[in-house]
N, C-alpha and C positions, 0 to 999 in steps of 0.2 A: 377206597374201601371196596374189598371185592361185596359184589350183591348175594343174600342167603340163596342160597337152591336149597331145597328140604329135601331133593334130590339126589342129593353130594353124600348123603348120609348112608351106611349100608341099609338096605333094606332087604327082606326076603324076598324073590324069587316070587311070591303074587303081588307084587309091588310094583315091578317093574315097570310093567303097563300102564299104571297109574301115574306113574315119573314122567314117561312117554310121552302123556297127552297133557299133562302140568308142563312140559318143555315145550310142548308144541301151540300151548295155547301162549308162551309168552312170548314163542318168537313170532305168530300170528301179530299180539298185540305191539313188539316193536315194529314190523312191517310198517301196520296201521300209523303208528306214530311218526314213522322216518317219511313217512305219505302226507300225514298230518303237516306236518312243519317243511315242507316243498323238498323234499328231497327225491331226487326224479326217478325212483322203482319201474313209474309205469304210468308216464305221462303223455304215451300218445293216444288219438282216441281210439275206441272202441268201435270197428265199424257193426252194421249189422245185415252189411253185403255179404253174401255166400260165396264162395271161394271156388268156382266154377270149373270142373273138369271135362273130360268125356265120356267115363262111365261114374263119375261121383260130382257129389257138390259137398261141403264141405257147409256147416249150416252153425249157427251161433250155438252152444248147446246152453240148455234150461232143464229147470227139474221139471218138466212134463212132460222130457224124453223120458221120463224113467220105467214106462210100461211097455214101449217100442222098445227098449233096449235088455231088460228084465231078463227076455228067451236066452239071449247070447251070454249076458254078466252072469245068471249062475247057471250057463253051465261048466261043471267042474274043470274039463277039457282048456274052456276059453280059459279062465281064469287061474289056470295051474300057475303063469308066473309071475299073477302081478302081486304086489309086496300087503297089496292089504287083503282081510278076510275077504269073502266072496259075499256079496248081499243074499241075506233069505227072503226077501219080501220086497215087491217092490217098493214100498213105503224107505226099505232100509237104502235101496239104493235113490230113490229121490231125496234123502237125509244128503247121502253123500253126494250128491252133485250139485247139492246146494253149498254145498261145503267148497266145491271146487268153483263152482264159475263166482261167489262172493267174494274169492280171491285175488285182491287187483294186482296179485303179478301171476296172475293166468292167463288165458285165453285156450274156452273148451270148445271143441267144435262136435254134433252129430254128424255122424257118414249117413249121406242117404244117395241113395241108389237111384241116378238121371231116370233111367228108364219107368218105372213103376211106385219110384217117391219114399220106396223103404229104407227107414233107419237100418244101417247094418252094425255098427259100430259106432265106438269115438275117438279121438286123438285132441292131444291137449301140447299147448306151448305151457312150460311153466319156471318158475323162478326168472319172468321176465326182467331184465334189468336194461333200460337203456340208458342210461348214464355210463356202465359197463360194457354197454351192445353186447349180449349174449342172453341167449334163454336154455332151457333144454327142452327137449318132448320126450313126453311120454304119456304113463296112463290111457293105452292104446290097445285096443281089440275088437275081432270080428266076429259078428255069426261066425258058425265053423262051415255051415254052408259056401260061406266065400273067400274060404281058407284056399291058396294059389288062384286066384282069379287077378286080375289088374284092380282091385279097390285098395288094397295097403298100399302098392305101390305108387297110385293114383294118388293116393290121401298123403303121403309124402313128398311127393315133388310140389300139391301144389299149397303144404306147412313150407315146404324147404323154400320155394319160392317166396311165400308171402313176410318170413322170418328175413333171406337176404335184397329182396328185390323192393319189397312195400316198407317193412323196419327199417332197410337199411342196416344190419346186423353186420360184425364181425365174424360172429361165432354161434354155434349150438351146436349141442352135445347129446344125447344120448346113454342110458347104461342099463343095464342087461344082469341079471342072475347069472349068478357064473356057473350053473347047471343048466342054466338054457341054450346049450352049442347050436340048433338051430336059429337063436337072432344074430348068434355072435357071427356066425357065417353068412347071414343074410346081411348085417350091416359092412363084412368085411365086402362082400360083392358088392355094394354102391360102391364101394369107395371110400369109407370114412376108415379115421383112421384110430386105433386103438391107443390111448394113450397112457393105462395102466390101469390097475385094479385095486379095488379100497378093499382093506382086508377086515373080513366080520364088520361090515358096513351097517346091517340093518336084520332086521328079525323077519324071517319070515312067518306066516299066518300063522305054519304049524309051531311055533317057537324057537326052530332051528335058525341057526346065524346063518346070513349070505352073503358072498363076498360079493362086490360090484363090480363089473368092468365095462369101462368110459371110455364112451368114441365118440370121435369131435369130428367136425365139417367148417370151417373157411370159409370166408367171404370170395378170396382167392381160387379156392379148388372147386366150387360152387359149377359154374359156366360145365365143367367136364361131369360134375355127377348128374347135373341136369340134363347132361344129354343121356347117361347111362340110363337114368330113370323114365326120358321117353323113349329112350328105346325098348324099354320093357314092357313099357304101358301098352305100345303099340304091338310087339308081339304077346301080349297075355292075351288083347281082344280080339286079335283077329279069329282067331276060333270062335267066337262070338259072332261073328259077322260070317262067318263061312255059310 
């Protein structure tokens, strides 16, 4: 017998939202359940070693980054393409990153900046599965301060690393608004590869539908974007060090 959704039902147009987060709180609670009864989601441990780069470290994230990070999440700029509203308060965004690192197939990390210890952003692995070896990332952005500096690219080799090198991973993925031509072009420069787009995927903040398009990365192809990724690292800082 298929199970009720109260969701299945038409409903108007202020409704929606409401469906949204009744869908989202019961796939939360199978998660919890498929976790419950040993089914392996996200069964390696947790460390709470810092992910150690050259201009970044890469730091466990908690809701008491939520005031270091506040500057960067709302402003409008940073946060044009991620899929959820933009926090007003920091209270609203320490809601939601309580929201994200409770999530045992996550793993969130703060950017903080080797030199001077500042939070600049975050990056997150999510819908970790290892039973399936594969996660994706995302939920990623910077001060705009350090928008073309070596930190994104820094904060990705060393997720990319820790996803196929420490995991042990097959696969992660990636997907992008498909009005954001600049990630699309940045992911296609590493290297990763486009694998197609979900069409009217997801709502964005303003209500309008967004299509998604998925780029995946290999366990295989891994060894060649890692080199591409330190070679960028290293010419973003050298002007840094001039």
């Amino acid at each position: 017998m298929t199970a009720y959704d109260p969701c299945r039902a038409p409903v108007p147009r202020s409704g929606e939202e409401a469906c949204e987060k009744t869908r989202e709180k019961a796939r939360k609670k199978a998660r919890r359940k498929r976790i419950a009864t040993g089914h392996r989601i996200y069964s390696a441990p947790v460390t709470n070693q810092p992910l150690e780069g050259t201009v970044v470290r890469l730091v466990r994230l908690t809701p008491d980054h939520a005031e270091a990070l506040f500057p960067s999440a709302s402003d409008p700029e940073v946060w044009r393409w991620m899929p959820r509203a933009r926090p007003e308060t920091v209270d609203q965004l320490r809601e939601w990153l309580g929201e994200m690192t409770a999530d045992p197939t996550r793993r969130c990390f703060a950017v903080q900046r080797r030199d001077d210890g500042a939070v600049i952003g975050s990056t997150s692995m999510y819908d970790l599965d290892l039973a399936e070896s594969r996660t994706e990332i995302g939920a990623t952005w910077f001060d705009r301060s350090c928008w073309g500096g070596p930190y994104n690219v820094e904060s990705k080799l060393l997720l990319f690393t820790h996803a196929f090198e420490d995991l042990r991973l097959a696969r992660l993925a990636l997907r992008t608004d498909n009005l954001n031509v600049r990630s699309q072009q940045a992911l296609t420069r590493l290297g990763l590869v486009h694998e197609g787009t979900l069409r009217s995927h997801m709502r964005r903040p303003d209500g309008s539908r967004r299509d998604s398009l998925y780029y995946s990365l290999l366990s295989d192809e891994w060894p060649i974007v890692r080199e591409t990724l330190r070679a960028r690292v290293t010419a973003k800082t050298a002007p840094m060090l001039a």
